[in-house]
N, C-alpha and C positions, 0 to 999 in steps of 0.2 A: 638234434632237438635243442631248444635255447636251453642256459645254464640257470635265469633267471627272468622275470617278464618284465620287458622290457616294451618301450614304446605306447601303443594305442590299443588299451583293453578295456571293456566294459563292466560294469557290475551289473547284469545281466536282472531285469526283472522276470519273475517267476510267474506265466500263467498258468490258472486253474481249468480243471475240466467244472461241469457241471456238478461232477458228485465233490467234485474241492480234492480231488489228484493232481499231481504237475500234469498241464498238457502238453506231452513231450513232443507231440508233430508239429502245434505254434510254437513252443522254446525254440525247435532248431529252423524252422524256418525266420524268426525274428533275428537270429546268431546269423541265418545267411543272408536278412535284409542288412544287419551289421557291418559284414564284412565286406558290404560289396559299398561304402561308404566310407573303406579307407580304416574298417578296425581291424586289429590283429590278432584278438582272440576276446574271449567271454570269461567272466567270473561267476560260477552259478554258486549259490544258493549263500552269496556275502549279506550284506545289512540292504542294501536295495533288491535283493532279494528272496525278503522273510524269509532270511538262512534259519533262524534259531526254532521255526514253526515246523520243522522239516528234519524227519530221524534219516539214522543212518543209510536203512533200507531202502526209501524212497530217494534219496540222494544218488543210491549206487543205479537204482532204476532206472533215473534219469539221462546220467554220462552211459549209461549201454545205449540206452535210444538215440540219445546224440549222435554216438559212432556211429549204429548202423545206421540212421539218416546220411553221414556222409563227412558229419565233422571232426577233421582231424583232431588226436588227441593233443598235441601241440599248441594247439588253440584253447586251449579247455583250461580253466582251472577248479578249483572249488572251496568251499568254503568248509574249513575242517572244524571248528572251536567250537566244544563242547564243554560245559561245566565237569563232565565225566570221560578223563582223559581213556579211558577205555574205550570211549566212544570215537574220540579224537585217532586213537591206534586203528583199531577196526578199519576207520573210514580210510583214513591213508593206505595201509595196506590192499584194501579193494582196490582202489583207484592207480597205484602205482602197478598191481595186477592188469587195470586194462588199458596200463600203456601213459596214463596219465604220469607227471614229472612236479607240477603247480599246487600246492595245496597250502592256503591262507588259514594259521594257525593263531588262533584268538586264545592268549590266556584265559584259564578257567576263570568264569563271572561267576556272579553273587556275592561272594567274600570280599568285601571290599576291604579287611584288615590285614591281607597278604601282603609280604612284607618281598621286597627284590629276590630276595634269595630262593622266597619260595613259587614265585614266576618263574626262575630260569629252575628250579627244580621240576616246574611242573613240563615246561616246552622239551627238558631234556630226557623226561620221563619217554615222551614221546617217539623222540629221534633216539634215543636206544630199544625201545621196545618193537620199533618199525626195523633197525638195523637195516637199510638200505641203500646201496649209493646212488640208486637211480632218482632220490627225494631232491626237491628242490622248493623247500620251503619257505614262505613268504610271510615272517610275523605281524598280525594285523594290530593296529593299533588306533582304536578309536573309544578312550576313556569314555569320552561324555555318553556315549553308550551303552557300553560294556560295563563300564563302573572302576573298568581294571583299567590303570597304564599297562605299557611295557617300557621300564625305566631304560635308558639311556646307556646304562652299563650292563643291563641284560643283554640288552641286542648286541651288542661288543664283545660281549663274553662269549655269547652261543656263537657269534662267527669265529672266536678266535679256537674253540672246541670243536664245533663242526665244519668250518671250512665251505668249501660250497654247498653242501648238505643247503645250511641255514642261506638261500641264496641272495632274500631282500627283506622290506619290510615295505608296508603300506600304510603311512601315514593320513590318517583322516581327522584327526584331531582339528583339522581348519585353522593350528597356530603357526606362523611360516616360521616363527621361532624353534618351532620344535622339530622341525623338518630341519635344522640347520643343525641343530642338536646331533639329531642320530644321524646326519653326512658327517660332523666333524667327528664323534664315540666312532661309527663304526664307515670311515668310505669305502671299504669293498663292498657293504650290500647295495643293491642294486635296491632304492630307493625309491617309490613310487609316489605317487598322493593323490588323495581323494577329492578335496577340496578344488572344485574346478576354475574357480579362481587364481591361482596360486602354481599354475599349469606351467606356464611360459615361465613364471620368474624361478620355479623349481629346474626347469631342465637346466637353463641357465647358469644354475649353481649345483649342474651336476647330476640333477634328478634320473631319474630311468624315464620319466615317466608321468602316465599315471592307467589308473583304474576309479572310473567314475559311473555314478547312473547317470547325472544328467546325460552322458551319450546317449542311451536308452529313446531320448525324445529329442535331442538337438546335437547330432554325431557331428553334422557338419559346422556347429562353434567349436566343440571341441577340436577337430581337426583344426583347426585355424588357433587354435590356441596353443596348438602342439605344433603346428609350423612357424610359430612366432610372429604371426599377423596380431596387431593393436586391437585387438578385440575384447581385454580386459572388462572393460565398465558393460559391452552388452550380454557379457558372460556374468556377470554377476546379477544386473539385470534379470536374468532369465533363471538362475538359482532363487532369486525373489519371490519370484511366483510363484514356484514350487515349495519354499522353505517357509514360507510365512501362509502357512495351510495348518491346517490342524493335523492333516496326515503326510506326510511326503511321499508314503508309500502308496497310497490311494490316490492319492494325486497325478502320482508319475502315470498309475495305472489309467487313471479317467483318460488323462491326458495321449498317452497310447492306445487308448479306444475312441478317440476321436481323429486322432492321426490317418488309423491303420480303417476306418470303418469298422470293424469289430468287438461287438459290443465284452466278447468274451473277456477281453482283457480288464474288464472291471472287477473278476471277482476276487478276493483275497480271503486270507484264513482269519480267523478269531483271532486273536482281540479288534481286529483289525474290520473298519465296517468301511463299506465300498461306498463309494461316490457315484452319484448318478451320471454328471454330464462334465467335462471336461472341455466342451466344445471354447467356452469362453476364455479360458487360459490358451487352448490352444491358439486361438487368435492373437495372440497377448504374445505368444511365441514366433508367430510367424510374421511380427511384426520388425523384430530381434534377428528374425534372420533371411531376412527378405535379401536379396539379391541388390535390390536400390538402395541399399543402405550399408552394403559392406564394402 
């Protein structure tokens, strides 16, 4: 099993059944329209995948159905960051029980007056109270969201105490400054980023990686982004369309139900209000990635 995620992973968007449950039979069939597109594993239930809408219970539900559909745990990650690091232990130990190794650990939010010391008190809270060597955890990092960094010397610290335990981090911040930060603080972790832009000039200088949603709707720019084809300007291009939305989330989703022909893929959870038709962006997209044009 990998030590760290490395390569071509998704942030995996979450659909709903009618009554608003994960629909677990579309998630793993969308994971194995994924992979047969050159991805190498899914990130369930991160920030393109109303992670924070979604308890512990319903999360564990999920990766059982995954497996027994057929997908390797190997492939799997998930999205562990809970404001109640109790919640955060819970979830890892489930997961690392069914063979899972990947779990993307978001400092606890809300508090936005925590101060470094008590970020890596909270992450170590964690990786001691899980005590396991099979963890191979992945600190997320996406302030503008979250509300929380993870400073520069955290991420340095927890790998020089945990060692592979702490295996990478996932930079989404969208600042390539800051992605050059935590390779120069900490270059053992296995470094990822969100921002799909910044794809090609990160591996470059080292990166892992990354974990993105735009995969989700345009797997094959990202692949080319990650094979180091000059695709830059239509990769960002195509985060335009999606980012300059009111929702990203609903967006991604319309956009996925005009792809896939199925209309399921538009529902989401509260706060969150669904989009009716997606068909116009998706044109907008397949214009970007037309074959005549690459």
């Amino acid at each position: 099993m990998t030590e760290a995620i490395r390569g071509f992973w998704v942030a995996a968007a979450t659909p709903l059944t009618s009554e608003g449950g994960v629909d677990h039979a579309r998630l793993a069939a969308h994971a194995q329209r994924l992979f047969g597109k050159g991805v190498d594993g899914v990130v369930l239930f991160g920030t393109t995948g109303e992670g924070t809408s979604f308890n512990v219970a319903e999360r564990i539900a999920t990766v059982e159905a995954l497996l027994k559909a057929g997908i390797a745990a190997e492939r799997i990650g998930i999205g562990g960051g809970f404001p109640a690091i109790s919640d955060s232990i819970a979830l890892t130990r489930a997961m690392l029980g069914l063979g899972l190794r990947h779990v993307l650990l978001l400092p606890p939010y809300f508090d936005r007056s925590v101060t470094p010391e008590g970020i890596e008190d909270a992450f170590a809270a964690v990786i001691d109270a899980v005590a396991d060597e099979r963890l191979r955890a992945t600190l997320y990092h996406i302030p503008q969201v979250s509300g929380v960094a993870i400073p520069t010397s955290v991420a340095a610290n927890l790998r020089n105490r945990y060692g592979k335990l702490v295996a990478g981090l996932k930079d989404s911040s969208g600042d390539f400054k800051q992605f050059l930060a935590f390779r120069a603080a900490a270059p053992e972790l296995a470094i990822t980023v969100g921002n799909e832009a910044d794809i090609a000039r990160a591996i470059a200088q080292g990166g892992a990686g990354t974990i993105c949603g735009m995969a989700n709707i345009v797997p094959e720019l990202v692949k080319d982004m990650i094979d180091g084809a000059d695709v830059e300007a239509r990769m960002q291009a195509a985060v335009d369309i999606v980012v300059k939305t009111p929702s990203f989330l609903a967006t991604l989703k319309a956009i996925l139900a005009a792809q896939t022909g199925d209309a399921g893929w538009l529902r989401v959870r509260p706060p969150l209000r669904p989009l009716s038709d997606g068909a116009a962006l998706k044109r907008k997209l397949d214009e970007l990635t037309s074959p005549a044009i690459a």
